[in-house]
N, C-alpha and C positions, 0 to 999 in steps of 0.2 A: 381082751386087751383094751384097757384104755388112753387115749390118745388126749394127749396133751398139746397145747401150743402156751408161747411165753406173751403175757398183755404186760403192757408196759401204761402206768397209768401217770397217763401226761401233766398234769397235777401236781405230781411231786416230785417230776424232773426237772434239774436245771440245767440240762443238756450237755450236760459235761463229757459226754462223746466214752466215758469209760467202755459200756457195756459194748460197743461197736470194735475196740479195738482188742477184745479178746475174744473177737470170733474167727473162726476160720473158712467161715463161708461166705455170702453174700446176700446172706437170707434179710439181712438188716443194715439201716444205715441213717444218717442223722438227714431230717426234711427240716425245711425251716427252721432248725436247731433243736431241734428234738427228734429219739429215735423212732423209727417205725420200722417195723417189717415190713419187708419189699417184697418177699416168696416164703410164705410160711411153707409152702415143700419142703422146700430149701433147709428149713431149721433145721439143725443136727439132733437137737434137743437134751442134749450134753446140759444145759444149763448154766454153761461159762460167764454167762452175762448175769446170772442172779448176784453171787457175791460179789462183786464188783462196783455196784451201784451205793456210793455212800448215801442216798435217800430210799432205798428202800421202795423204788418205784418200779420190780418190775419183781413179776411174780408169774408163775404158772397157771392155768386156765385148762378144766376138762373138758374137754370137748366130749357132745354127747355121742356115743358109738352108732348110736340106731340115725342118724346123720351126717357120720364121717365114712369117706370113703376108707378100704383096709388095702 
């Protein structure tokens, strides 16, 4: 299995709060106006927050197996 987590590259947000308000967790939330993950556990990993984003600034990341806990 490979395990994923969502990077959001600060860069090409303009903090527009989208990708925060269609989550249903608390895994994430806006820091000094911009988002960050607060408990990547937490992530559902549904990906609700990909389309959402009109810049294109937040994309999935594979995390390597031989280093994540299962």
């Amino acid at each position: 299995m490979i395990n994923k987590t969502v990077k959001i590259d600060k860069s090409k947000c303009d903090g527009c709060g989208l990708c925060i308000s269609v989550r249903f967790d608390d895994a994430a939330g806006l820091v000094d106006g911009k988002p960050q993950q607060l408990d990547e556990e937490m992530c559902d990993g549904l990906g609700n927050c990909l389309p959402v984003c009109p810049k294109g600034a937040i994309s999935y990341e594979e995390l390597d197996p031989e280093t994540t806990c299962a």
